[in-house]
C-alpha positions in Angstrom: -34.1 14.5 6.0 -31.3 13.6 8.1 -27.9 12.5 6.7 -26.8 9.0 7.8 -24.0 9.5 10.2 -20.5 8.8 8.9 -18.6 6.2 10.4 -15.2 6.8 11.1 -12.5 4.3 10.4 -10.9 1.9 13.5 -7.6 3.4 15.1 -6.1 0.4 13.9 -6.6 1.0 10.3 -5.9 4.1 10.9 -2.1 2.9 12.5 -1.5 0.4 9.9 -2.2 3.5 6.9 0.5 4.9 8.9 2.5 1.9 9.2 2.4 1.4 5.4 3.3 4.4 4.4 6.5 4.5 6.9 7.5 0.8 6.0 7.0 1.9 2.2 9.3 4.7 2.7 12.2 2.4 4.6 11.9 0.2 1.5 11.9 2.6 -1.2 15.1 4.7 0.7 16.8 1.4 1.6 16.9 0.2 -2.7 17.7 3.1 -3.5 21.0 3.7 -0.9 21.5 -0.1 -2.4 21.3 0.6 -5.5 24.1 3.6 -5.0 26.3 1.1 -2.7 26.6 -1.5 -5.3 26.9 0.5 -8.3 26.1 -0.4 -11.8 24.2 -4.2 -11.9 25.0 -6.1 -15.2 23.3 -9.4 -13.8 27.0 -11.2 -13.1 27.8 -12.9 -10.2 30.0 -10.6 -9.3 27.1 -8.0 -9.1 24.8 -10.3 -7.6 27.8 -11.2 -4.4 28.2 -7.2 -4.1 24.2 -6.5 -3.7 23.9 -9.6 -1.3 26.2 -8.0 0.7 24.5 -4.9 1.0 22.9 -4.4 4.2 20.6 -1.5 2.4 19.7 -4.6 0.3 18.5 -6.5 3.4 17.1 -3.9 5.2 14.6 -3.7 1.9 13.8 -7.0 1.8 13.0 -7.3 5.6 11.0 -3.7 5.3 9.0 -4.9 2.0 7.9 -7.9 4.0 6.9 -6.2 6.2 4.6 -4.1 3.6 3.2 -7.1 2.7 2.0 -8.1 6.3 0.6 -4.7 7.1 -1.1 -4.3 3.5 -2.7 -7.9 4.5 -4.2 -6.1 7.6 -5.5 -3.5 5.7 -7.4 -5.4 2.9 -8.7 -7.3 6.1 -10.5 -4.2 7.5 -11.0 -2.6 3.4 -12.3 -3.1 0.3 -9.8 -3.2 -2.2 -11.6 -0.9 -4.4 -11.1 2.0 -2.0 -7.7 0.9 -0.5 -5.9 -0.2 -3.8 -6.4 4.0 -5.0 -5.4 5.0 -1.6 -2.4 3.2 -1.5 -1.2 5.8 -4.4 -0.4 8.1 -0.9 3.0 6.3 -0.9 3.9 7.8 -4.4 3.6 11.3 -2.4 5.3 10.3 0.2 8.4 9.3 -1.6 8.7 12.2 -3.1 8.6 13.9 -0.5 10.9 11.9 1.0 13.4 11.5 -1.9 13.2 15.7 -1.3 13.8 15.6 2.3 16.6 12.8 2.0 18.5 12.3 -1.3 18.0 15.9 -1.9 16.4 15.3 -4.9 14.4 18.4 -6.6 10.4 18.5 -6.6 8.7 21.1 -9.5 5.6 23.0 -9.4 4.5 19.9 -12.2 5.6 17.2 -9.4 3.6 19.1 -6.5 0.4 19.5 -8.7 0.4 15.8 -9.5 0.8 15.1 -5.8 -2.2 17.5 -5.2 -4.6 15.5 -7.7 -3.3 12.2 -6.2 -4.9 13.6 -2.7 -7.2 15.3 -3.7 -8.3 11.8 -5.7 -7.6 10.0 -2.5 -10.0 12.6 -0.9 -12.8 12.3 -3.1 -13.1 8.3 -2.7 -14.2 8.4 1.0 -13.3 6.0 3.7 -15.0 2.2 4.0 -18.7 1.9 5.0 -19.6 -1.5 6.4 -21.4 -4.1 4.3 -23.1 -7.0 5.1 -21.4 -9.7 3.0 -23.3 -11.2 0.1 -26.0 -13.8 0.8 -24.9 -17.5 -0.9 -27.9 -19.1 -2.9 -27.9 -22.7 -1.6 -26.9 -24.7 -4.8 -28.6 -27.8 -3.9 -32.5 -28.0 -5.1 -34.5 -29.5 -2.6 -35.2 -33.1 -3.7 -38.5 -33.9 -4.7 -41.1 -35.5 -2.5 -42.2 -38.8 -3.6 -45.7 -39.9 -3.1 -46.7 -43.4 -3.2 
């Protein structure tokens, strides 16, 4: 017997994967240059005047925003039981990114988790359609009366 063919993701989900992986990455990068800017936070105003004046600060906030509009558009076009696991791509992505940027070291350990996280990712497959669930009609039919 044949297969049934595979159908392939939109573009557009495709893009906005992309798009929440980059704006993930602008928000992570962006704390954590705040976090060095500002120094040690011990919940005073003080600290709380020198963070809010932290452009890195701001750029966070406006970037995790926008995270949450994108991840919106995803659940949209997903079903959160595939899409929730996938979104564990991000973790890999900062690390690589915290490697490429900050200069931060990555172990044999750290790249063999990152392997299972793909290769997780990998093994969940991509959204088929479904046809949403039919609603039982909750009103009984009212009885016919004979005279």
């Amino acid at each position: 017997m044949n297969a049934p063919a595979r159908r392939h993701p939109p573009k557009t989900l495709i893009l906005a994967w992309i798009a929440l992986v980059a704006v993930e990455l602008l928000t992570q990068l962006s704390l954590k240059f705040a976090g060095k800017a500002t120094g040690g936070f011990d919940f005073s105003a003080h600290a709380f005047a020198l963070a809010l004046a932290s452009g890195w600060l701001w750029l966070a906030i406006a970037s995790y925003c926008g995270c949450f509009i994108v991840w919106m558009l995803i659940l949209r076009h997903s079903d959160l039981s595939r899409a929730y696991p996938t979104s564990a791509i991000v973790f890999v992505a900062i690390m690589f990114a915290s490697w490429l940027v900050l200069h931060e070291a990555i172990g044999a350990i750290q790249l063999l988790g990152a392997a299972v996280i793909v290769a997780g990712i990998l093994q969940l497959g991509h959204d088929q359609p479904v046809a949403p669930p039919q609603v039982a009609s909750v009103i009984a039919p009212s009885p016919t009366t004979t005279e």
